[in-house]
py3Dmol code that shows the C-alpha trace and the ligand (Angstrom):
import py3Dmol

protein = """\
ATOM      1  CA  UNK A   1       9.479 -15.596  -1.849  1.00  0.00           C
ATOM      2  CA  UNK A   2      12.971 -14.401  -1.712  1.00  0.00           C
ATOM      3  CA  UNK A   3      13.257 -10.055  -3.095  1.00  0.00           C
ATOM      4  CA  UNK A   4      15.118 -10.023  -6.172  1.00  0.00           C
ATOM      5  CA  UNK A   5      13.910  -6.706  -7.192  1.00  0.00           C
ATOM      6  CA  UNK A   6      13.919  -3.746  -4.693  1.00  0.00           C
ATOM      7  CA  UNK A   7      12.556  -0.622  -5.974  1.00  0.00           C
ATOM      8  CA  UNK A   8      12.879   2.958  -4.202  1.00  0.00           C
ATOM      9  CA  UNK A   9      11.765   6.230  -5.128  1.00  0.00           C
ATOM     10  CA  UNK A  10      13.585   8.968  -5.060  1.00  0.00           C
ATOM     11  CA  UNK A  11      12.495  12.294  -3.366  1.00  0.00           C
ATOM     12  CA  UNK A  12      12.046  11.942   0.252  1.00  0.00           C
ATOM     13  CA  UNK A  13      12.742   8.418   0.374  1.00  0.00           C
ATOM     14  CA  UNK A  14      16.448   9.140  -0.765  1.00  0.00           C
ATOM     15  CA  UNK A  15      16.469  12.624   0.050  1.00  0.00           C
ATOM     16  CA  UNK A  16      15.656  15.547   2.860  1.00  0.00           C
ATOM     17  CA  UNK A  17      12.654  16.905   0.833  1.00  0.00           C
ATOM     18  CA  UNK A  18      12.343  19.701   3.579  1.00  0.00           C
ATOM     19  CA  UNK A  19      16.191  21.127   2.982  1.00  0.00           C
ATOM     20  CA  UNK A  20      16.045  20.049  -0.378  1.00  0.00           C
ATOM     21  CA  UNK A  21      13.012  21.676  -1.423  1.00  0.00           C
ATOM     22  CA  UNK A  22      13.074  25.308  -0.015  1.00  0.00           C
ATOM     23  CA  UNK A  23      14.047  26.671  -3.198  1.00  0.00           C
ATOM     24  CA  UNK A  24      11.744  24.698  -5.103  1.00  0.00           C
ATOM     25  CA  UNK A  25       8.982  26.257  -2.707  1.00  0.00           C
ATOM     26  CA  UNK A  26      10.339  29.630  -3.448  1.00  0.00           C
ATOM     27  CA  UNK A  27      10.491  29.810  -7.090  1.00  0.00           C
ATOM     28  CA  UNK A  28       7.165  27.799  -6.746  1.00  0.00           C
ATOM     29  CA  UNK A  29       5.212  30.738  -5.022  1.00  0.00           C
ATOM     30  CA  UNK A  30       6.885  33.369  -7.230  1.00  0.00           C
ATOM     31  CA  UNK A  31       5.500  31.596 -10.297  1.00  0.00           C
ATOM     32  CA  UNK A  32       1.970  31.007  -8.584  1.00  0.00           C
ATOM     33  CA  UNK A  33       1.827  34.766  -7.790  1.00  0.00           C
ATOM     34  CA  UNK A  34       2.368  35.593 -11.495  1.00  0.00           C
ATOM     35  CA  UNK A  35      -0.357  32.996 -12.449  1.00  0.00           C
ATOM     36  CA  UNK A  36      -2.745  34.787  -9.848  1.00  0.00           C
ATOM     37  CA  UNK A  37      -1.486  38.195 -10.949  1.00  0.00           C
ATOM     38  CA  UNK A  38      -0.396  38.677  -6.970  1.00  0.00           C
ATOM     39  CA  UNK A  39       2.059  41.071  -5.693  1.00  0.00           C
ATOM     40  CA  UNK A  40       2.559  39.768  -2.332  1.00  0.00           C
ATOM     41  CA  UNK A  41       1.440  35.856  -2.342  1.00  0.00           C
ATOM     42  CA  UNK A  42       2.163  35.097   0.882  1.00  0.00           C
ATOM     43  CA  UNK A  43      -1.029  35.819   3.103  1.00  0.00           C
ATOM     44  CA  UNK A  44      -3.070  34.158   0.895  1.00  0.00           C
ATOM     45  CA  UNK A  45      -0.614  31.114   0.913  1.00  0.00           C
ATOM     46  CA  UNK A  46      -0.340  30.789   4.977  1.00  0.00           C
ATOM     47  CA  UNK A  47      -3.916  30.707   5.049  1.00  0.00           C
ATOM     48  CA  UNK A  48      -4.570  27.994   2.195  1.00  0.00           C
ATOM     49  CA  UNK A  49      -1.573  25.859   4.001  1.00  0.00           C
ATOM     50  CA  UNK A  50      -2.968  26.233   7.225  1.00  0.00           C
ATOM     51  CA  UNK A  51      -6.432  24.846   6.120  1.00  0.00           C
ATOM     52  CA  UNK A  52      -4.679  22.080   4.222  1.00  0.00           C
ATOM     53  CA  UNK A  53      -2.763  21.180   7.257  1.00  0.00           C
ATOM     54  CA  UNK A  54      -5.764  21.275   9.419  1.00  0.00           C
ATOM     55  CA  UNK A  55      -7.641  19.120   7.563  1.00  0.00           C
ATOM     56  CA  UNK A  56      -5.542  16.672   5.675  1.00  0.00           C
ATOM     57  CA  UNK A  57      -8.099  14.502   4.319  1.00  0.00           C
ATOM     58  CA  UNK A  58      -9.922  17.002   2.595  1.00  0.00           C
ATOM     59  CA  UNK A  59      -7.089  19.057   0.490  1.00  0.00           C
ATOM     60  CA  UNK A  60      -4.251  17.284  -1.546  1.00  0.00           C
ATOM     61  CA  UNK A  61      -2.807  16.830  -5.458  1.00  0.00           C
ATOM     62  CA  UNK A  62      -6.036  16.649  -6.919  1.00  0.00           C
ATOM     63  CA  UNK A  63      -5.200  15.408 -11.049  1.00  0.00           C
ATOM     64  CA  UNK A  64      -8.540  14.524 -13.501  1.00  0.00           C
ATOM     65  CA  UNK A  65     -10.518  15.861 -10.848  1.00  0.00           C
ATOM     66  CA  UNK A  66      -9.617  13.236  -8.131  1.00  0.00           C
ATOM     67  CA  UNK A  67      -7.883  13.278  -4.755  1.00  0.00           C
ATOM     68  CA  UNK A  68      -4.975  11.556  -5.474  1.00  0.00           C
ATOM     69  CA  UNK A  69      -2.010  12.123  -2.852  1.00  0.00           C
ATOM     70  CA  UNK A  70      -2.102  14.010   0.475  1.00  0.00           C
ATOM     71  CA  UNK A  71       0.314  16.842   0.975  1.00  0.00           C
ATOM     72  CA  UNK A  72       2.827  14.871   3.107  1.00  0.00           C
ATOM     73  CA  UNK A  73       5.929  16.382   1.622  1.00  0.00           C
ATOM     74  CA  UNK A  74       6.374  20.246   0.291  1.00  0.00           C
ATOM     75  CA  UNK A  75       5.989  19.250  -3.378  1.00  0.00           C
ATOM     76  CA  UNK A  76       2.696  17.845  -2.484  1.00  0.00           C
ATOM     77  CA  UNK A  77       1.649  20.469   0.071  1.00  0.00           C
ATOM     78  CA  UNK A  78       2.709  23.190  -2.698  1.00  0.00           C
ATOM     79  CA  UNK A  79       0.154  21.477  -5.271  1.00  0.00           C
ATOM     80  CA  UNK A  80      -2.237  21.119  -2.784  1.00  0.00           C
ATOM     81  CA  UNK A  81      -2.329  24.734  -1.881  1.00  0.00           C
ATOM     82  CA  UNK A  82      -2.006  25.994  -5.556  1.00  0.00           C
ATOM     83  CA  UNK A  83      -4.924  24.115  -6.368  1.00  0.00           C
ATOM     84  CA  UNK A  84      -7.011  25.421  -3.329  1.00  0.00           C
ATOM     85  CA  UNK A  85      -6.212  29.362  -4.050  1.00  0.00           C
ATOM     86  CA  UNK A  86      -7.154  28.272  -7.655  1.00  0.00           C
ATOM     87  CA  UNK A  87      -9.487  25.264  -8.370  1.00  0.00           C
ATOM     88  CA  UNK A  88      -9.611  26.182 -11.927  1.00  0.00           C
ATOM     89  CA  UNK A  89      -5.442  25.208 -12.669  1.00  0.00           C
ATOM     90  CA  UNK A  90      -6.493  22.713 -14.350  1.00  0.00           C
ATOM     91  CA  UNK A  91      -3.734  19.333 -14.317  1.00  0.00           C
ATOM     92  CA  UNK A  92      -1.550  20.917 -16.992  1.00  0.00           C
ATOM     93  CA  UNK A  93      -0.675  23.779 -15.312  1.00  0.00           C
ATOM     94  CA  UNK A  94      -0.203  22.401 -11.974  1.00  0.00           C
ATOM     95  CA  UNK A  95       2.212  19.584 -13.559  1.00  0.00           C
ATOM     96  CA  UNK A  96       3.723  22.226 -15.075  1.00  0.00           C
ATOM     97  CA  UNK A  97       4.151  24.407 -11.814  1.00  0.00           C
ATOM     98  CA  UNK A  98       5.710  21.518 -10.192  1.00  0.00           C
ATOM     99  CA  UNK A  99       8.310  20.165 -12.939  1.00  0.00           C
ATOM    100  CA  UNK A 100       9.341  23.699 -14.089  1.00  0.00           C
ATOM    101  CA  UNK A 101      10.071  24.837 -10.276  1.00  0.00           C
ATOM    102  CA  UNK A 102      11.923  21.782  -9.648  1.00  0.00           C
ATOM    103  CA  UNK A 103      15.053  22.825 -11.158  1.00  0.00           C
ATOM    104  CA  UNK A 104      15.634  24.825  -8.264  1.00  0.00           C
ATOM    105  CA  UNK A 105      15.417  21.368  -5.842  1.00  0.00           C
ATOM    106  CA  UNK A 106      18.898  21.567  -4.319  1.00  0.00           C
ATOM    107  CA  UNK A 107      20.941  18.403  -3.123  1.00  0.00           C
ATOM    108  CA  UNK A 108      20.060  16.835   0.129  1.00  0.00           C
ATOM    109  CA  UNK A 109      20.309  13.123   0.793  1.00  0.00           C
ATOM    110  CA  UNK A 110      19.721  11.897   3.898  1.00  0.00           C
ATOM    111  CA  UNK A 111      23.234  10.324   5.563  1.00  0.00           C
ATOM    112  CA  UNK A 112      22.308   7.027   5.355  1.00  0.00           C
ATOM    113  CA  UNK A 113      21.487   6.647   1.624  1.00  0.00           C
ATOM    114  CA  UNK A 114      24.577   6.483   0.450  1.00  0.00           C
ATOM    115  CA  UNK A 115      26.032   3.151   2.832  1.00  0.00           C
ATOM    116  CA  UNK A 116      21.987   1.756   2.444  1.00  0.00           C
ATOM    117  CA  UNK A 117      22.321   2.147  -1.246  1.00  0.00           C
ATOM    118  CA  UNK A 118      25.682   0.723  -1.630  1.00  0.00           C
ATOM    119  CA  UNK A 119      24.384  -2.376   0.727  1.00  0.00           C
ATOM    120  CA  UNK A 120      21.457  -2.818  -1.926  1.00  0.00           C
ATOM    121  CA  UNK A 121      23.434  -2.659  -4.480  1.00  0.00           C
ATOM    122  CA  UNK A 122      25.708  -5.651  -3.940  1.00  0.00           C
ATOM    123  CA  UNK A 123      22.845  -7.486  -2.137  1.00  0.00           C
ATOM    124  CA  UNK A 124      19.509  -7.624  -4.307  1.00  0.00           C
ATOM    125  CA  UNK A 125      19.867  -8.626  -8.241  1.00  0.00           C
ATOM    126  CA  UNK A 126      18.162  -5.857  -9.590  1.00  0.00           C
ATOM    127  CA  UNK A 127      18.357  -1.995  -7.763  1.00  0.00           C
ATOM    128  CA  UNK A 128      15.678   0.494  -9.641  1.00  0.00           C
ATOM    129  CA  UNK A 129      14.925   4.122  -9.358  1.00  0.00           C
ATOM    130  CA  UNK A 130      11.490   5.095  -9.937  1.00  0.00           C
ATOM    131  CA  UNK A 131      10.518   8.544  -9.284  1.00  0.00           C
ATOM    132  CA  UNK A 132       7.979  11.347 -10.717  1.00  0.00           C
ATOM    133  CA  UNK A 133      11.243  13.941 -11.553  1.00  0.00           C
ATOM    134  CA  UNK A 134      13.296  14.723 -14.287  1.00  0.00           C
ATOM    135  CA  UNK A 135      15.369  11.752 -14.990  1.00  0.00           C
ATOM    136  CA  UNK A 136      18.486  14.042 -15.698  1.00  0.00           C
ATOM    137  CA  UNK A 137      17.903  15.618 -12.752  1.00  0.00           C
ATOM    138  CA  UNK A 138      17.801  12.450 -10.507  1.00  0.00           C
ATOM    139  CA  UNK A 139      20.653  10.785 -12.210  1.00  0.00           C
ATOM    140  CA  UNK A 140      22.584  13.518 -11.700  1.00  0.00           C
ATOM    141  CA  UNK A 141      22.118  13.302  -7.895  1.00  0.00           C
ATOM    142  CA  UNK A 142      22.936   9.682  -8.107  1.00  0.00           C
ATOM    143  CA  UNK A 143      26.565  10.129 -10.103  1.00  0.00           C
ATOM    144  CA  UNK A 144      26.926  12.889  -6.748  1.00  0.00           C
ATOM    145  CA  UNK A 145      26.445   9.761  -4.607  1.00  0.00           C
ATOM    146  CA  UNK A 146      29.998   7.992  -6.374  1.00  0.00           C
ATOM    147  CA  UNK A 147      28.621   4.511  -5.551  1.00  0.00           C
ATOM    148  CA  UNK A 148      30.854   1.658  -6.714  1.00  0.00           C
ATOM    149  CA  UNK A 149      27.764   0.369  -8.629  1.00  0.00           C
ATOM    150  CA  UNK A 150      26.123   3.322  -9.820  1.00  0.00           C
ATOM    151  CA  UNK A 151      26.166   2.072 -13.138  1.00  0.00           C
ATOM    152  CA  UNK A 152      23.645  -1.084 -12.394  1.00  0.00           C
ATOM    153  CA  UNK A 153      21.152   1.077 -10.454  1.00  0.00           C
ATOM    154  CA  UNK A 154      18.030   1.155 -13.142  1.00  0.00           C
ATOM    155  CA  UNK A 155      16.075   4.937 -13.148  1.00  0.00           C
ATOM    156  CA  UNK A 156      13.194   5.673 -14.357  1.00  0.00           C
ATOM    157  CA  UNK A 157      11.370   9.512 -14.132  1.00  0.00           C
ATOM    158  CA  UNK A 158       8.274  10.911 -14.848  1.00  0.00           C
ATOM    159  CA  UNK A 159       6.810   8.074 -13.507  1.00  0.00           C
ATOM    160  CA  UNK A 160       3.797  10.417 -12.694  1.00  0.00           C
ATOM    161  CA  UNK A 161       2.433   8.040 -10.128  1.00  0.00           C
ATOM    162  CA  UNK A 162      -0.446  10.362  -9.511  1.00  0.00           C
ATOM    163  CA  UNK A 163      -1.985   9.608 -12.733  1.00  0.00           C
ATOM    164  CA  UNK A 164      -5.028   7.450 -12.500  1.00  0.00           C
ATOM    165  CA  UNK A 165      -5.269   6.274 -15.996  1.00  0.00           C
ATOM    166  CA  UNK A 166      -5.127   3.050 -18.465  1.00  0.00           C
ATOM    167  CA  UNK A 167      -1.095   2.036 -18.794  1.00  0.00           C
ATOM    168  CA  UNK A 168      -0.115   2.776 -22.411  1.00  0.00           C
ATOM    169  CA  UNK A 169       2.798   0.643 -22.886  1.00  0.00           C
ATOM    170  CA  UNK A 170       1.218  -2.264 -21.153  1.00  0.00           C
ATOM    171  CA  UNK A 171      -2.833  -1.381 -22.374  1.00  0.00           C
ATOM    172  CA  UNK A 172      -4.781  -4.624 -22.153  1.00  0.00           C
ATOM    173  CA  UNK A 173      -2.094  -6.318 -19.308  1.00  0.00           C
ATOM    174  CA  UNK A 174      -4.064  -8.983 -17.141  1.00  0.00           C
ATOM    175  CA  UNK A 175      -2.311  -7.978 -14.222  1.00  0.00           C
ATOM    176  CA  UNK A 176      -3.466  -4.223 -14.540  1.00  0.00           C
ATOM    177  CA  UNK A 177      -7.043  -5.310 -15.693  1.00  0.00           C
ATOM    178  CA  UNK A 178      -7.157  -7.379 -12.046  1.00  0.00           C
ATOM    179  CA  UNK A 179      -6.962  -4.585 -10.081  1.00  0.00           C
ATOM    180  CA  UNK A 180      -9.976  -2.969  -8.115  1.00  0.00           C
ATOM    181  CA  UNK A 181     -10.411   1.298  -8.819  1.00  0.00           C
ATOM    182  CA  UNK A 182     -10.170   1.822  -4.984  1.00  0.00           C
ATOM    183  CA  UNK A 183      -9.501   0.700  -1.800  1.00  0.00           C
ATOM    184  CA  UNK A 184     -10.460   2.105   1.379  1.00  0.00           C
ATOM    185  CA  UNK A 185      -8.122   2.189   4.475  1.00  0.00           C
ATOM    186  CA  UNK A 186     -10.248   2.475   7.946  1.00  0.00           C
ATOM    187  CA  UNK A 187     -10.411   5.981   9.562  1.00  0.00           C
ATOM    188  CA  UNK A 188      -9.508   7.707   6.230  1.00  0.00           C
ATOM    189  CA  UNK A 189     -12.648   9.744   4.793  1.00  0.00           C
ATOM    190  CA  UNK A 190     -11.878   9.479   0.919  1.00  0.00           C
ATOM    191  CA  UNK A 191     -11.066   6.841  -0.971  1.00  0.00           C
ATOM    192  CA  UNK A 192      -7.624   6.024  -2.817  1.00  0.00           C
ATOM    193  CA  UNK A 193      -7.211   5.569  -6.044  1.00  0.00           C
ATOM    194  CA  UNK A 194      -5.266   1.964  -7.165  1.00  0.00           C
ATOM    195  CA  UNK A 195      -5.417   2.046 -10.955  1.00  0.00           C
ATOM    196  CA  UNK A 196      -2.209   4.563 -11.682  1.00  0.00           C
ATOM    197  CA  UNK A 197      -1.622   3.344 -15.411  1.00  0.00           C
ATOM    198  CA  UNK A 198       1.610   5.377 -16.233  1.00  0.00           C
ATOM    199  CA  UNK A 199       3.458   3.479 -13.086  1.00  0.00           C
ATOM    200  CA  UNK A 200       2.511   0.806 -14.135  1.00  0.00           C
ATOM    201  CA  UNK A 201       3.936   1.107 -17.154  1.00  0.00           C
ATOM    202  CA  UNK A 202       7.227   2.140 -15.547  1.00  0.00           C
ATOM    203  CA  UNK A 203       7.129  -1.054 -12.995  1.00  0.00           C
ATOM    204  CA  UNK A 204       5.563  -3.861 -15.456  1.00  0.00           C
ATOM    205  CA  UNK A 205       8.637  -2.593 -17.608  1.00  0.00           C
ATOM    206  CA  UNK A 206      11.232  -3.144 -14.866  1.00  0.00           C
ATOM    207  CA  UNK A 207       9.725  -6.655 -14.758  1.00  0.00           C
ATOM    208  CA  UNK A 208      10.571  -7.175 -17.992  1.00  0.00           C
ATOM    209  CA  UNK A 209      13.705  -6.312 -18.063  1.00  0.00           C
ATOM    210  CA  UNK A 210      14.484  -8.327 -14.965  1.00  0.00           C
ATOM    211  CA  UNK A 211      12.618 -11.614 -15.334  1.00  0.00           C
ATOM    212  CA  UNK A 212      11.203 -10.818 -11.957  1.00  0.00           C
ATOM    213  CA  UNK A 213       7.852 -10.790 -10.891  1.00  0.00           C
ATOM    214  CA  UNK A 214       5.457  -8.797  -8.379  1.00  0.00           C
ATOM    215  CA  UNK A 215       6.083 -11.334  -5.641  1.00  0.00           C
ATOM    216  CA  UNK A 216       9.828 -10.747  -5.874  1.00  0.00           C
ATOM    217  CA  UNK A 217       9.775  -7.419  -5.898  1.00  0.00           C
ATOM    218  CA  UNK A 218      10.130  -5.102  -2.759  1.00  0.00           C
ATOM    219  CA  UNK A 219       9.088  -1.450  -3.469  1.00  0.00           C
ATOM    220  CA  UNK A 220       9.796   1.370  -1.015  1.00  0.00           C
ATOM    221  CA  UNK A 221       8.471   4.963  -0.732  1.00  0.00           C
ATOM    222  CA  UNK A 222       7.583   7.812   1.679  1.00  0.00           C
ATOM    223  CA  UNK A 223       4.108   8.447   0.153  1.00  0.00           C
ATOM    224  CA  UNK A 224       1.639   5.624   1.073  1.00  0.00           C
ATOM    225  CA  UNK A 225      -0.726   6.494  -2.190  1.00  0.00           C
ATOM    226  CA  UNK A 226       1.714   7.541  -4.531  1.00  0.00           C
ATOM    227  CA  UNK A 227       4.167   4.900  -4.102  1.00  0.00           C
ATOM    228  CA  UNK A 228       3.207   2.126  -2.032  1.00  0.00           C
ATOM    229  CA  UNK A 229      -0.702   1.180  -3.161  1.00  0.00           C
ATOM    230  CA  UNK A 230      -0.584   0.392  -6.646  1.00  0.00           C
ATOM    231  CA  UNK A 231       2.619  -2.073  -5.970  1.00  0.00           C
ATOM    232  CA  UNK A 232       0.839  -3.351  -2.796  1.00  0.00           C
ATOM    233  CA  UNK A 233      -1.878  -4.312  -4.976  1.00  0.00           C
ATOM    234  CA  UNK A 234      -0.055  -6.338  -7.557  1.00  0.00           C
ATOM    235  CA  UNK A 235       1.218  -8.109  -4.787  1.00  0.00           C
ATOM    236  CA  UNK A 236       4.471  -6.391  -3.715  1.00  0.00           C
ATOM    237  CA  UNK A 237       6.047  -6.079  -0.791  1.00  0.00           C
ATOM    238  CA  UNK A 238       5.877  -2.902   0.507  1.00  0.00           C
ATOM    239  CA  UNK A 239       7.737  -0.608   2.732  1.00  0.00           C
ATOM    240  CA  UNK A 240       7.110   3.076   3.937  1.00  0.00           C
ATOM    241  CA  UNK A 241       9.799   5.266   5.101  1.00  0.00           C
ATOM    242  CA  UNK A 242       7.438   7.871   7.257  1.00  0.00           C
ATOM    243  CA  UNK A 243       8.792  11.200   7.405  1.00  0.00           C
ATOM    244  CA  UNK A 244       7.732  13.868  10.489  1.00  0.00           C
ATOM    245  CA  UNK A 245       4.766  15.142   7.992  1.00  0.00           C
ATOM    246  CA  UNK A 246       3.375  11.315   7.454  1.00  0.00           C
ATOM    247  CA  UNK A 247       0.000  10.642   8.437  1.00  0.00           C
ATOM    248  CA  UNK A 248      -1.121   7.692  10.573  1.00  0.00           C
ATOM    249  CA  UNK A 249      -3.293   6.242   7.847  1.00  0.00           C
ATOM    250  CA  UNK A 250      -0.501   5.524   5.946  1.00  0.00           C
ATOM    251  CA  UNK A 251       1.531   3.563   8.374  1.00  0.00           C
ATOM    252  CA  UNK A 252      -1.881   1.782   8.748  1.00  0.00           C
ATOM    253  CA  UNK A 253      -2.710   1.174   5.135  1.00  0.00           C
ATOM    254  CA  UNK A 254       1.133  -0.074   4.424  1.00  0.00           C
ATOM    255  CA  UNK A 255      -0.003  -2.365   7.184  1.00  0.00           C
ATOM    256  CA  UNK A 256      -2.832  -3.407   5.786  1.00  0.00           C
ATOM    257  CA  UNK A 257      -0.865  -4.481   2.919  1.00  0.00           C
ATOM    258  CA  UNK A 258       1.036  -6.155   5.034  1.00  0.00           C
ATOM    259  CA  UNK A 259       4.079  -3.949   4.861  1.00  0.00           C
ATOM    260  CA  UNK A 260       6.439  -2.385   7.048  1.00  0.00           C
ATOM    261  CA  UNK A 261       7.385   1.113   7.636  1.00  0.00           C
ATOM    262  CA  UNK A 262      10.626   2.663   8.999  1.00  0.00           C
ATOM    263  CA  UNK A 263      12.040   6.232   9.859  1.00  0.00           C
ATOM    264  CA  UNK A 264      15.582   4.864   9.204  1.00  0.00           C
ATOM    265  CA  UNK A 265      16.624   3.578   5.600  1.00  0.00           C
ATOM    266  CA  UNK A 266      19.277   1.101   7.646  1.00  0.00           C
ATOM    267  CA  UNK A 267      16.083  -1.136   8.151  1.00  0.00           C
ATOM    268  CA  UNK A 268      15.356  -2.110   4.428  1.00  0.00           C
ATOM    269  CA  UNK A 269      18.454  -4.463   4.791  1.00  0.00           C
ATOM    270  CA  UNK A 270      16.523  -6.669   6.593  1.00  0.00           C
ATOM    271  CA  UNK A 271      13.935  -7.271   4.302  1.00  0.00           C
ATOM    272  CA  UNK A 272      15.955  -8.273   1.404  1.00  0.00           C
TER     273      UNK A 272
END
"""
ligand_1 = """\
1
MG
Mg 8.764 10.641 -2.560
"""
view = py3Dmol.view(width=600, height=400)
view.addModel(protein, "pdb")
view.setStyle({"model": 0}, {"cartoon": {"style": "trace"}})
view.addModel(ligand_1, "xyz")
view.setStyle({"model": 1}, {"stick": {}})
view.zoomTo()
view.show()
């Protein structure tokens, strides 16, 4: 079935996340230490991301008391290490550790968004946006990109794909009620969590709006769980774009899903 809908997220899938993010990681430990009561945060942090990085399948965003996104970019790895110097944060706090400290994000796209996003935008019918940051924020970052169709590209934020929950807007949805709790992809330990309610919500709505379905739709992301599974298991097509910190089970799970996965955001072009 021919794409009609392509749908990207937005942080390192668009975007450098390790330039980007370095002040985000800064103002992130600062506020950690005062949670901790800390003076000097930083031993205590090299050793937590040194265990997390050593053992990948064991330490990630853990939200509700689930596993639900290794710590594949610094955002992630941040969370991940917050919540192993502190298992009692609790999800409130470390969602609010994450969107408060993300005003100091800088701007860092990587050089070929701008030509692959121009190319998208006069190619596919329907462009989307859907990321777990501040809408503002993002659609700032997208005006910086002065794209001759910036005004058709669809965003939604706080998409807060990590959240494994009922959907709200669409409770009671057939396609949502189809969907298994987990799936397992071979040589990963844990298991990975399909049923992310509040993303739905955000991509059942983009349907909607387009008159497109699942099977038309092409969503693209550089976290296998957060962005890829849930689409992959309404039947999207699915593409990864793997950054150095990726981890082989999530090129093998998008291939599973029988997805792609590319370093270089020129590749997309050929799928739609
Ligand atoms: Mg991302």
């Amino acid at each position: 079935m021919p794409i009609r809908t392509v749908i990207l997220d937005f942080d390192g899938t668009c975007t450098d996340v390790e330039q980007e993010a370095q002040g985000f990681l800064a103002g992130y430990q600062a506020d950690l230490a005062r949670v901790l009561g800390l003076t000097d945060i930083q031993p205590a942090w090299a050793a937590a991301e040194a265990q997390v990085l050593a053992e990948p399948s064991r330490f990630g965003m853990v939200i509700g008391g689930r596993m639900v996104a290794p710590a594949v970019d610094l955002y992630l790895l941040a969370t991940a290490i917050s919540t192993l110097m502190e298992p009692e944060l609790g999800d409130e706090e470390t969602e609010r550790l994450f969107k408060e400290n993300y005003r100091f994000t800088t701007m860092a796209f990587k050089p070929e968004t701008r030509p692959v996003l121009e190319a998208l935008a006069s190619s596919v019918e329907h462009l989307c946006v859907v990321t777990n940051s501040e809408p503002a924020k993002v659609g700032a970052k997208l005006d910086a990109l002065d794209l001759s169709q910036r005004d058709t590209i669809r965003l939604h934020g706080d998409a807060r794909k990590f959240l494994v929950a009922e959907p709200v807007k669409h409770e009671g949805s057939d396609r949502f009620a189809a969907l298994p709790e987990t799936q397992q992809v071979a040589g990963w330990p844990r298991p990975i969590y399909v049923r992310r309610g509040h993303y739905f919500d955000a991509l059942a709505s983009i349907w909607e709006a387009t008159r497109t379905t699942p099977a038309e739709t092409l969503v693209v992301g550089d976290v296998f769980e957060l962005d890829l599974v849930l689409p992959g298991a309404l039947g999207c097509g699915v593409h990864l774009v793997p950054s150095p910190r990726t981890l082989d089970y999530e090129r093998r799970g998008v291939e599973a899903l029988g997805g792609t996965h590319a370093e270089d955001l020129h590749d997309l072009l050929d799928l739609v």
